[in-house]
N, C-alpha and C positions, 0 to 999 in steps of 0.2 A: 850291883849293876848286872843286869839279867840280857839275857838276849833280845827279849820285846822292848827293852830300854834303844839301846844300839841300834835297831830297827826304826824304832819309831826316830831316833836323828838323824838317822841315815836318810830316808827317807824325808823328813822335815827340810834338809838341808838341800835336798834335791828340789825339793817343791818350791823352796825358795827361790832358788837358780832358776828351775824353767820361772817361774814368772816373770819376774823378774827381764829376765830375756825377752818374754813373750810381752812386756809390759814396755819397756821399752822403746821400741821403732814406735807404733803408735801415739805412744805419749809424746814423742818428740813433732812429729807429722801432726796431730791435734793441735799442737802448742802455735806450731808454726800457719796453719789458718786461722787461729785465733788470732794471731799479730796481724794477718792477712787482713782479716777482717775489720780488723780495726785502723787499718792505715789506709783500708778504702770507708772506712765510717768519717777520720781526718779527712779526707781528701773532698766527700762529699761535703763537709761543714765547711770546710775553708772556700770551695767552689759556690756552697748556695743552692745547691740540685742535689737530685738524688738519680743516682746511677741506675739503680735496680729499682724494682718494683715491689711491692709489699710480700710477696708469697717466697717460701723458703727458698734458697738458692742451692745448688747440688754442691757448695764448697760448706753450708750449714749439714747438709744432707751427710752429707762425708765426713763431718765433725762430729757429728754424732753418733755413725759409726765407731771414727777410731775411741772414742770416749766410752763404749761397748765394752770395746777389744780390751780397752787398758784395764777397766774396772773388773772383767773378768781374768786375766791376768793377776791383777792385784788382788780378788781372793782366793789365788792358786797359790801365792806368798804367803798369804793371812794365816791360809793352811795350815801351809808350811809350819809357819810358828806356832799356829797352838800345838799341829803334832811333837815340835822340839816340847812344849808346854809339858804336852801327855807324856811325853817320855823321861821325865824328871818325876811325874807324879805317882807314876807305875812303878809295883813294889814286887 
């Protein structure tokens, strides 16, 4: 076990954390107009009408930001792991 080992999970394990973090809020905030949207999708089928108009709405608009956020987040984790990976495979 060499220094570039140690290195490379030290650093792995950090990549993971900030993601992880950074991946977080987002995914939570995403998740949560999803429901959103789908409990005004209920609402208009139970009513008969439709609420909104055919063109994207700035809560889709915003959903697919945080969906951005998260996915690059989540390959700052991915990273993360293969660097733990690389640092097992280094001799």
């Amino acid at each position: 076990m060499g220094p570039i080992n140690l290195i490379c999970w030290v650093v792995g394990v950090l990549l993971i954390v900030v993601g992880y973090t950074r991946a977080r809020g987002p995914w939570r905030r995403y998740l949560a107009l999803k429901e959103q949207e789908a409990n005004i999708a209920r609402y208009e089928g139970w009513r008969g009408t439709r609420l909104r108009d055919d063109g994207p709405s700035a809560a889709s608009i915003m959903a697919q930001e945080l969906r951005r956020q998260a996915q690059i987040a989540g390959m700052i984790a991915i990273a993360g792991f293969v660097l733990i990976f690389v640092g097992f495979a280094v001799r």
